[in-house]
Backbone as JSON, one array per atom type, in Angstrom:
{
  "sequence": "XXXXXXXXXXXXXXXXXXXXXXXXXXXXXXXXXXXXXXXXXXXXXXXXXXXXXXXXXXXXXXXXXXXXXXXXXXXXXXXXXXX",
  "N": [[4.02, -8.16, -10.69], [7.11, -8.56, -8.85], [8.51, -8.83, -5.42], [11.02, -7.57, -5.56], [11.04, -5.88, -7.05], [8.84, -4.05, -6.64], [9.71, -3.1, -3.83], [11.76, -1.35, -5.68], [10.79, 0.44, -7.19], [9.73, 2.06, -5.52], [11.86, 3.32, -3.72], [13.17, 4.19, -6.11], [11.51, 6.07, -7.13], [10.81, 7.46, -4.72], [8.67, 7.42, -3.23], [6.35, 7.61, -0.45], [4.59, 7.39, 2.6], [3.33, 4.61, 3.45], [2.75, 1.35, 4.05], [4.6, -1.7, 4.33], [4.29, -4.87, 4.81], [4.41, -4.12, 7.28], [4.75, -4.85, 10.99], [3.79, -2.97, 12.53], [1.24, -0.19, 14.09], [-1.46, 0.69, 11.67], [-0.2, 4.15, 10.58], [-1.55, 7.62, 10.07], [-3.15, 8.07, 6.78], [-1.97, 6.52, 4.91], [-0.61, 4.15, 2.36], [-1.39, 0.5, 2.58], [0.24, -2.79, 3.01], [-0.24, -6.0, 3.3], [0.17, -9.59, 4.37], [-2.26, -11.93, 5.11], [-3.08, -15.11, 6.25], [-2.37, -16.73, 4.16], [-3.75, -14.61, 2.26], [-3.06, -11.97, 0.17], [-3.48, -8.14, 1.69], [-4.58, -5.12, 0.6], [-4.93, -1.74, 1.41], [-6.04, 1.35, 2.18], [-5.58, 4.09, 4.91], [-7.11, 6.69, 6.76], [-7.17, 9.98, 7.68], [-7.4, 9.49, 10.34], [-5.97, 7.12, 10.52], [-7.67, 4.94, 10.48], [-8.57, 1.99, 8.74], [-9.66, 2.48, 5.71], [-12.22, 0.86, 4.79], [-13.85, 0.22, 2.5], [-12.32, 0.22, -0.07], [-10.69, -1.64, 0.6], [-8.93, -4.86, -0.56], [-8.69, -7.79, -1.61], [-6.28, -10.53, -2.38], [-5.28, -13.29, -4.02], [-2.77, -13.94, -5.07], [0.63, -12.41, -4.49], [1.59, -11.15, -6.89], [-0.68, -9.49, -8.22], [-0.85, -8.2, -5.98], [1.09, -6.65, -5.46], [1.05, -5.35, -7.65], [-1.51, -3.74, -7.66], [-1.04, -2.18, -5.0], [1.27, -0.62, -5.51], [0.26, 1.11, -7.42], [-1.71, 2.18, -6.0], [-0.25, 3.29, -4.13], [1.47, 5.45, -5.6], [-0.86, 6.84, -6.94], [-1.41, 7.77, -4.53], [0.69, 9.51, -3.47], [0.76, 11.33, -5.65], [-1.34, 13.12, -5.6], [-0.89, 13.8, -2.79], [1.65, 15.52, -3.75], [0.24, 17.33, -5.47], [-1.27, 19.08, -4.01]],
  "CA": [[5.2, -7.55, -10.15], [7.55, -9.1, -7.78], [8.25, -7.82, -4.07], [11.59, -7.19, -5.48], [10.6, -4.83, -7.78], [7.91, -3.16, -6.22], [10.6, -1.87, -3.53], [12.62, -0.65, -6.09], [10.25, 1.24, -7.3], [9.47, 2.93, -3.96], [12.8, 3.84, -3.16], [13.63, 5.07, -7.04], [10.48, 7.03, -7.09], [10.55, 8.23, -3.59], [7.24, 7.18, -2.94], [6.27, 8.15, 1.63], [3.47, 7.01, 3.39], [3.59, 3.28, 3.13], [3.38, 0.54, 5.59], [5.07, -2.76, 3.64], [4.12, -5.48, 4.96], [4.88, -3.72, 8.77], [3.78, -5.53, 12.45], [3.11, -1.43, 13.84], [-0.16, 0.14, 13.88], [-1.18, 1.63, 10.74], [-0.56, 5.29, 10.77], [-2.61, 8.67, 8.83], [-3.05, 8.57, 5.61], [-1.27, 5.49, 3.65], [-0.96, 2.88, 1.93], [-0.93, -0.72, 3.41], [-0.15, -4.4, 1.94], [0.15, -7.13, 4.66], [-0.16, -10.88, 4.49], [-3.04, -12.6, 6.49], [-3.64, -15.91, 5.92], [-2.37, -16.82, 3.05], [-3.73, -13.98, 1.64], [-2.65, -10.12, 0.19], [-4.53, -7.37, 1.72], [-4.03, -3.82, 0.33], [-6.16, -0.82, 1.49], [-5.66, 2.92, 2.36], [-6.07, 4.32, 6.3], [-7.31, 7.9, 6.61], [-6.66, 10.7, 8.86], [-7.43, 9.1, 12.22], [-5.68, 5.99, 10.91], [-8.51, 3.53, 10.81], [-8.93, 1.49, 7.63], [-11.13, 2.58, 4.66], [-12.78, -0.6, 4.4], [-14.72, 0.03, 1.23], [-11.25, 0.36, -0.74], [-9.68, -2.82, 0.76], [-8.5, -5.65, -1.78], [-8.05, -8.67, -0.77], [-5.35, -11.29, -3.66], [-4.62, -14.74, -3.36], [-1.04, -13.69, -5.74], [1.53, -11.29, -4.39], [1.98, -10.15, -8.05], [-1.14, -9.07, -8.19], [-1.42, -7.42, -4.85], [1.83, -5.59, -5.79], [0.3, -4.34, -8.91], [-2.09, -2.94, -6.93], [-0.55, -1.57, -4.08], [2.03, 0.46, -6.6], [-0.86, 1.75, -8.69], [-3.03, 2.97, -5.36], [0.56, 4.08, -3.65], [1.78, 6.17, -6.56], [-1.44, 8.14, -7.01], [-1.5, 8.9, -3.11], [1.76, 10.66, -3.52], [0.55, 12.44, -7.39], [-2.09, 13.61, -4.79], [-0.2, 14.96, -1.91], [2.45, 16.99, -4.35], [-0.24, 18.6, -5.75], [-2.24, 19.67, -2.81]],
  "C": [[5.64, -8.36, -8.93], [7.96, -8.22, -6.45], [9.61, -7.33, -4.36], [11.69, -5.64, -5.97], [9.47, -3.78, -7.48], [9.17, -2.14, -4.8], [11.39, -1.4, -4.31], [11.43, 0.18, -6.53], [9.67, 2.18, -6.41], [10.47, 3.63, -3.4], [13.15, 4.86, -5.15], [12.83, 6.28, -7.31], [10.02, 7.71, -5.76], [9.46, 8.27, -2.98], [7.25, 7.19, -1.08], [4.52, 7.07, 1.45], [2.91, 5.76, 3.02], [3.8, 2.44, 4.5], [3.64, -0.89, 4.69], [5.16, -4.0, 4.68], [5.13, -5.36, 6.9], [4.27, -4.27, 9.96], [3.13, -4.04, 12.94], [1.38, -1.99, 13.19], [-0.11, 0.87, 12.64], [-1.06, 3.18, 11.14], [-1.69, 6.5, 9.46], [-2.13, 8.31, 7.58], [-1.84, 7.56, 4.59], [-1.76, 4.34, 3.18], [-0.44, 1.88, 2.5], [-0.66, -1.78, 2.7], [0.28, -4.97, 3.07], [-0.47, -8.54, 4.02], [-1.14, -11.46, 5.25], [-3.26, -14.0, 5.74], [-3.64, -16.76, 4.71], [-2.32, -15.8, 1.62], [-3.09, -12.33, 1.78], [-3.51, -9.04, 0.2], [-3.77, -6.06, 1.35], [-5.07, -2.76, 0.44], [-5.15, 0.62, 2.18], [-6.4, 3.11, 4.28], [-6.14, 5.95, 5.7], [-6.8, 8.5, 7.32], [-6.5, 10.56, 10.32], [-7.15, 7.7, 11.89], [-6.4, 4.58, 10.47], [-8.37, 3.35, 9.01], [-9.96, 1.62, 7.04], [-11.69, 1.43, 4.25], [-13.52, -0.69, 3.09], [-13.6, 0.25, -0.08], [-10.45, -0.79, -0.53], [-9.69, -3.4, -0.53], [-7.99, -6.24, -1.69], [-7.51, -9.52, -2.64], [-5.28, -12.52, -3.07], [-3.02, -14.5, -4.27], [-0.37, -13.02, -5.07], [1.49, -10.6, -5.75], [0.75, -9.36, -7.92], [-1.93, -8.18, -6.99], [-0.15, -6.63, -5.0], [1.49, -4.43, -6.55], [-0.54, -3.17, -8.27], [-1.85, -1.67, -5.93], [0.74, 0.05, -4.34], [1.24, 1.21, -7.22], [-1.21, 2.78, -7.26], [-1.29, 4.07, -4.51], [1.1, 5.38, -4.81], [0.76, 7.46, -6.75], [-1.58, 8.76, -5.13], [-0.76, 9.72, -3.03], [1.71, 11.22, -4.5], [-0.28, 13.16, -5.96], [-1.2, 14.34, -3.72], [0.63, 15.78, -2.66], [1.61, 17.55, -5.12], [-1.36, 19.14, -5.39], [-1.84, 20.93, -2.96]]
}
């Protein structure tokens, strides 16, 4: 998946709690994808924020750190609407 297509799918599906490739701090409870180094990191922060480190996932592709990042964002929000 390309980065064009992964925001469309975020905005057509309404998908929240997302930080896209953002300079802030992460906040509760989303999903992240950022660039370091070449590479695509994608991992989940919890309630106080900090990074679940045993969920990270590091890519050397974008496609395949999109893929990802759509898959793990999608079920976080199946999950919150049916809390």
């Amino acid at each position: 998946m390309k980065k064009a297509e992964a925001k469309k799918i975020i905005k057509n599906e309404h998908l929240i709690s997302y930080s896209f490739f953002e300079s802030r701090n992460d906040a509760s409870d989303e999903m992240v994808i950022k660039k370091l180094s070449g590479k695509y990191i994608v991992y989940a922060t919890n309630e106080r924020a900090s990074k679940i480190s045993d969920g990270e996932k590091i890519f050397d592709n974008e496609e395949d750190a999109f893929d990802n990042f759509i898959r793990r964002l999608r079920a976080l929000n199946n999950y919150r609407n049916n809390m």
